[in-house]
Backbone as ProteinMPNN parsed JSONL, in Angstrom:
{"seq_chain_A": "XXXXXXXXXXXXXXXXXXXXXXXXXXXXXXXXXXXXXXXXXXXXXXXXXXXXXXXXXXXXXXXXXXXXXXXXXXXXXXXXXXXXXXXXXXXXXXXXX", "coords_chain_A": {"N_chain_A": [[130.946, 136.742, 153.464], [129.976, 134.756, 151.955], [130.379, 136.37, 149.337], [133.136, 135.758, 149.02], [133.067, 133.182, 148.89], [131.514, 132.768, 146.377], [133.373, 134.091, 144.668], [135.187, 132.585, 144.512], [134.29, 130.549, 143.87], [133.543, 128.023, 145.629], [131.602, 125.806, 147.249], [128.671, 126.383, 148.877], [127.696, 125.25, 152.042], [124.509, 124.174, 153.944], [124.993, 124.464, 157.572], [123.961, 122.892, 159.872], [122.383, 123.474, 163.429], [121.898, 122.078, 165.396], [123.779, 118.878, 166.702], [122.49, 116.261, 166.089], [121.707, 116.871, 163.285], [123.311, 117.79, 161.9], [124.882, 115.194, 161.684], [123.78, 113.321, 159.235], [124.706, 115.278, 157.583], [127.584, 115.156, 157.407], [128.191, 112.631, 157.477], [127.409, 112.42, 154.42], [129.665, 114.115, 153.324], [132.143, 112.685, 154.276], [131.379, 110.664, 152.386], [131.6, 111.403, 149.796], [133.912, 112.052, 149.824], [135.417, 109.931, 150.126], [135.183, 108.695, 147.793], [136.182, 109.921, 146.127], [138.51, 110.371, 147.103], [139.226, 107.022, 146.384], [138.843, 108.122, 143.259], [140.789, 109.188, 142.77], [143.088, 107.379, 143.278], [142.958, 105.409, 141.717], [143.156, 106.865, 139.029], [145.771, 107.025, 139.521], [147.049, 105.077, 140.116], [146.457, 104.424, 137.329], [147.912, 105.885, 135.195], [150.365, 105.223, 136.526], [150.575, 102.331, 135.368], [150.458, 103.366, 132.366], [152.935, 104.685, 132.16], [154.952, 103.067, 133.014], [154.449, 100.688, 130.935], [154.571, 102.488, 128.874], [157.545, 102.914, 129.264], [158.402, 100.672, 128.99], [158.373, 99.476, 126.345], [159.624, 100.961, 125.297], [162.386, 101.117, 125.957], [162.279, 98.363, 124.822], [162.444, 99.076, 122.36], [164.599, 100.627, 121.686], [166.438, 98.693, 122.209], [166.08, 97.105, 120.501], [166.95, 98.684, 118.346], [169.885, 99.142, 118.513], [170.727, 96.673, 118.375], [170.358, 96.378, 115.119], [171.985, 98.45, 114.384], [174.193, 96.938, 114.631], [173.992, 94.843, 113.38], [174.027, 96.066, 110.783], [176.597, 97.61, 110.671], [178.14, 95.413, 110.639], [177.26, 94.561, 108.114], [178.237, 96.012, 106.446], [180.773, 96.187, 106.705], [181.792, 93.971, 106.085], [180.611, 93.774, 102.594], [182.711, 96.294, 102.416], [185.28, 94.846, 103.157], [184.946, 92.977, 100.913], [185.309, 94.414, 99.145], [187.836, 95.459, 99.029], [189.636, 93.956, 98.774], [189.02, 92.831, 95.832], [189.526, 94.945, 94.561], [192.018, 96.253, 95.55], [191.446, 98.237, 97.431], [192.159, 101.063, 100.408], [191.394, 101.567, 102.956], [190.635, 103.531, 105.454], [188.852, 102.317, 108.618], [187.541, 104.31, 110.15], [186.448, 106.504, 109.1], [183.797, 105.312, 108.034], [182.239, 104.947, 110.508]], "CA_chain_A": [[131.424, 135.389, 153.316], [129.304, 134.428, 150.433], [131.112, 137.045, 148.003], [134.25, 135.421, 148.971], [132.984, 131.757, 148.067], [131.191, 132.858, 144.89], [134.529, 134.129, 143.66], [136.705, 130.95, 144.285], [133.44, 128.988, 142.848], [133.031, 127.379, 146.314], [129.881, 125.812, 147.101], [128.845, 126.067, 150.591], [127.055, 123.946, 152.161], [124.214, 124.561, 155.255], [125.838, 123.96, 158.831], [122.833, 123.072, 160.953], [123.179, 124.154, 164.517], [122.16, 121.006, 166.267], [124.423, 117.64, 165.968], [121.975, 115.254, 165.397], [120.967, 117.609, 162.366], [124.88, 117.408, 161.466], [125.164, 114.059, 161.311], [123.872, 112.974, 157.854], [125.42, 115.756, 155.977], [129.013, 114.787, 157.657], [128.186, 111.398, 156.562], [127.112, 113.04, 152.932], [130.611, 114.575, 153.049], [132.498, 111.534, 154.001], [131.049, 109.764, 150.756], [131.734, 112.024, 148.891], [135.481, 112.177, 149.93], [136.441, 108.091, 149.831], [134.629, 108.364, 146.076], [137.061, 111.235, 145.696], [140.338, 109.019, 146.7], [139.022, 105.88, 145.501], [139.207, 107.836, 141.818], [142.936, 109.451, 142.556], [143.851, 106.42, 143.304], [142.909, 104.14, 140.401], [143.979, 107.363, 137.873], [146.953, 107.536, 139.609], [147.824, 103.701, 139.094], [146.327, 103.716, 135.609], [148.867, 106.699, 135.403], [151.914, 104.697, 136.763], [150.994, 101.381, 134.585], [150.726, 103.408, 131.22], [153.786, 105.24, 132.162], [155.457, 101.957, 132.838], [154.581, 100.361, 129.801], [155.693, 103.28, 127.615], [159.303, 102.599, 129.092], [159.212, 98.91, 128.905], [158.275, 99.496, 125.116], [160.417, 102.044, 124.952], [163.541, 100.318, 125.945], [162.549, 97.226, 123.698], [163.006, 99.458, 120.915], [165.734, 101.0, 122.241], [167.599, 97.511, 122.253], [166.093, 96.213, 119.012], [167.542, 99.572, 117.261], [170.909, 98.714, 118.906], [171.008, 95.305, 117.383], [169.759, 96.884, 113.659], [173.222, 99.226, 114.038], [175.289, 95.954, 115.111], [174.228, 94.2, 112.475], [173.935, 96.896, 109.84], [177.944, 97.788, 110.545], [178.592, 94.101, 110.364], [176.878, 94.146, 106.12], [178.783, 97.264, 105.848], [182.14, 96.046, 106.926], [181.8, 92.347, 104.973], [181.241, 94.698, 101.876], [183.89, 96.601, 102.303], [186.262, 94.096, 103.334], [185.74, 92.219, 99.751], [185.572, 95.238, 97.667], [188.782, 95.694, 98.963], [189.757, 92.513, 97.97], [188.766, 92.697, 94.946], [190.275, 96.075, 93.896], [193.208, 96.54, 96.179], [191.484, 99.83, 97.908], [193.196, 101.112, 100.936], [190.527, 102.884, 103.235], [190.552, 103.83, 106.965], [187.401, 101.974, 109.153], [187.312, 105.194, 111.217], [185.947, 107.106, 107.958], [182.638, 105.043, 107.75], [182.158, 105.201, 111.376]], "C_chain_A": [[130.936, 134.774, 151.999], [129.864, 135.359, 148.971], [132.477, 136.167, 147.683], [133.921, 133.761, 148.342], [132.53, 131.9, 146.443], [132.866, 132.917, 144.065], [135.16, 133.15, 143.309], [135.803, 129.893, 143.707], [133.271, 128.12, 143.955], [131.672, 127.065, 146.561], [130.063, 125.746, 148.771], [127.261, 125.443, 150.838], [126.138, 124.664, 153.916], [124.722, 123.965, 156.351], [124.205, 123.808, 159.868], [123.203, 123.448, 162.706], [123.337, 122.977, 165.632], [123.155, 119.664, 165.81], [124.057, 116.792, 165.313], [121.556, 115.614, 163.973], [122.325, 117.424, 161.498], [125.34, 115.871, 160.902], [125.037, 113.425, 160.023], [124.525, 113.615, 157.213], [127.107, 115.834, 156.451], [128.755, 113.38, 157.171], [128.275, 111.801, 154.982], [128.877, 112.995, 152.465], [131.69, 113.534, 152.914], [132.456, 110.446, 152.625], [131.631, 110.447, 150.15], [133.772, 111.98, 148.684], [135.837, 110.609, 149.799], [135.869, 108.452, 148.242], [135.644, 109.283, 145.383], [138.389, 110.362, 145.501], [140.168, 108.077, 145.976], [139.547, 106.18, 143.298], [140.328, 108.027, 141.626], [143.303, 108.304, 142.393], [144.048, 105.63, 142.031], [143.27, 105.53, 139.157], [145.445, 107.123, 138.004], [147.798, 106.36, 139.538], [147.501, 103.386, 138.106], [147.7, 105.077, 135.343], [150.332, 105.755, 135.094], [151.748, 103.077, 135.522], [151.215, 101.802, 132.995], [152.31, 103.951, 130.908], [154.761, 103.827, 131.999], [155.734, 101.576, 131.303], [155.157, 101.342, 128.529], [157.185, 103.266, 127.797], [159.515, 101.669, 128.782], [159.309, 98.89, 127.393], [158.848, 100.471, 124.61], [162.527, 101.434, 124.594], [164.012, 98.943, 125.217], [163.045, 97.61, 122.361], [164.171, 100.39, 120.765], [167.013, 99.818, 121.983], [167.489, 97.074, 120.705], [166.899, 97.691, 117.709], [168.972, 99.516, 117.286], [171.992, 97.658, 117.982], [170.87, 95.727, 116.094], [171.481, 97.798, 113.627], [174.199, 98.024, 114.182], [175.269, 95.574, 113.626], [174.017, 94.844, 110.785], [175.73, 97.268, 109.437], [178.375, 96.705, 110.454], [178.744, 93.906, 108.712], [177.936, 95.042, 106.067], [180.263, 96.888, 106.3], [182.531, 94.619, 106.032], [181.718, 93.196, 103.573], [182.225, 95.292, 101.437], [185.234, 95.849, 102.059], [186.666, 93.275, 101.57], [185.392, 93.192, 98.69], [187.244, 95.613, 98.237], [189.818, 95.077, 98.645], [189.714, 92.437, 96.645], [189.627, 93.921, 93.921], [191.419, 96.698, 94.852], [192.89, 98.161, 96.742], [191.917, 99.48, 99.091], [192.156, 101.753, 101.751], [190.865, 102.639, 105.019], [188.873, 103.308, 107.607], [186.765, 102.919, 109.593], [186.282, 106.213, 110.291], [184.551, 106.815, 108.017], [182.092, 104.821, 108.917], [181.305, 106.129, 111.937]], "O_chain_A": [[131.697, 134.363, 151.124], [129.724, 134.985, 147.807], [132.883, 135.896, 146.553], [134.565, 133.295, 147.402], [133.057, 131.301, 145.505], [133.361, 132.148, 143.241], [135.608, 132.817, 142.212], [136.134, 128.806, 143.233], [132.744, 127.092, 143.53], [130.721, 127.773, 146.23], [130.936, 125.356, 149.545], [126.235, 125.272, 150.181], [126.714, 125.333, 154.775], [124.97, 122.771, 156.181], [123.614, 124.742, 160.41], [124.367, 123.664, 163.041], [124.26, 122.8, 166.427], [123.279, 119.441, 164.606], [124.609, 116.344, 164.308], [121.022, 114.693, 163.355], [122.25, 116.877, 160.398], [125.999, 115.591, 159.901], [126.068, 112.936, 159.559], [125.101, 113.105, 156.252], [127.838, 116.589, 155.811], [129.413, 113.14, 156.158], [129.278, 111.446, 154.364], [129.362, 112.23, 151.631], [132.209, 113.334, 151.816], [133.31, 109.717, 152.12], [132.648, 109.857, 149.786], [134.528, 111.907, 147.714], [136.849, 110.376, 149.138], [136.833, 108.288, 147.494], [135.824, 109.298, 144.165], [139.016, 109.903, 144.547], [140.786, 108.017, 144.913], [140.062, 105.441, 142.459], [141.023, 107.489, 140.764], [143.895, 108.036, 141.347], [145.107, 105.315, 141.487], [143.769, 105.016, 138.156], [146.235, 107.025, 137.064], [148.943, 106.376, 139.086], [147.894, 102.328, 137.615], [148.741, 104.427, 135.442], [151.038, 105.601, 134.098], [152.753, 102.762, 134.886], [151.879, 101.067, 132.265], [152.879, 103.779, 129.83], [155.26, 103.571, 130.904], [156.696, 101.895, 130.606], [155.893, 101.055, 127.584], [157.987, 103.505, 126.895], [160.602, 101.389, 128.277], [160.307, 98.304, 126.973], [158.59, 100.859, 123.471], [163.356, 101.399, 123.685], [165.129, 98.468, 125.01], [163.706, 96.981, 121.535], [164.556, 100.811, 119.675], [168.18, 100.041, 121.662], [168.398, 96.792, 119.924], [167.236, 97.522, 116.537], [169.523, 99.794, 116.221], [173.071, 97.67, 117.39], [171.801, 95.09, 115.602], [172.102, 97.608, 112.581], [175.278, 98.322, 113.67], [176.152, 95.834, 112.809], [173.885, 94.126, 109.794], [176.156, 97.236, 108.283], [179.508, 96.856, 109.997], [179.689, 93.414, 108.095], [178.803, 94.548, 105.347], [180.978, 97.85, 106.019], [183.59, 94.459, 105.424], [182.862, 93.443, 103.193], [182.72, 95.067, 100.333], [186.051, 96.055, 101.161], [187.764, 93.036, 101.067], [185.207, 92.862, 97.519], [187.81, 96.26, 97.356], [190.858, 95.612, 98.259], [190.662, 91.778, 96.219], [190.176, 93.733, 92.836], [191.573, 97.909, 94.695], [193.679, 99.096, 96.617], [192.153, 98.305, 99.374], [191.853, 102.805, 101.188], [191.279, 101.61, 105.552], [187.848, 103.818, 107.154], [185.537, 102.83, 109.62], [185.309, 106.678, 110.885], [183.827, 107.81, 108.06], [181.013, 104.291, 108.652], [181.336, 106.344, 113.149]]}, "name": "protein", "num_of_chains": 1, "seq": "XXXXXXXXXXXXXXXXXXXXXXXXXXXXXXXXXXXXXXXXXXXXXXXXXXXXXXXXXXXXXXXXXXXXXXXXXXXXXXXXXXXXXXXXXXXXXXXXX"}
């Protein structure tokens, strides 16, 4: 039994034979396990709020790059419009598209 824990790196732990002898180190164990969830837990909502925030700041710049093409094809069509004006060119919108 002890070859088989060494390998997997288990630690084992003495089992006393009486209960009352049991009792603290099932308490021991107990601690040890809420201190265990207690840290899943709080990684696992620092986890979900950084994740969060990288979409919410994800999608802001997602929208603000949106707006930057709106109003980028807006200069670029006012341009056009009075160079064409100006020199009687003839061009297709679909081209600069």
């Amino acid at each position: 039994m002890e070859r088989i824990c060494t390998s997997f790196n288990v630690s084992l732990y003495p089992c006393p034979a009486y209960e009352l002898e049991r009792q603290p180190l099932l308490n021991e164990v107990e601690t040890k396990l809420t201190e265990l969830r207690t840290v899943l837990d709080k990684s696992a909502s620092r986890q979900a709020n950084i994740l969060r925030d990288i979409y919410l700041y994800g999608s802001y710049w997602k929208g603000l790059n949106y707006n930057f093409f709106t109003i980028l094809l807006f200069i670029v069509l006012i341009l056009l419009f009075r160079l064409h004006n100006k020199r009687k060119i003839y061009f297709s919108l679909y081209e600069f598209i």
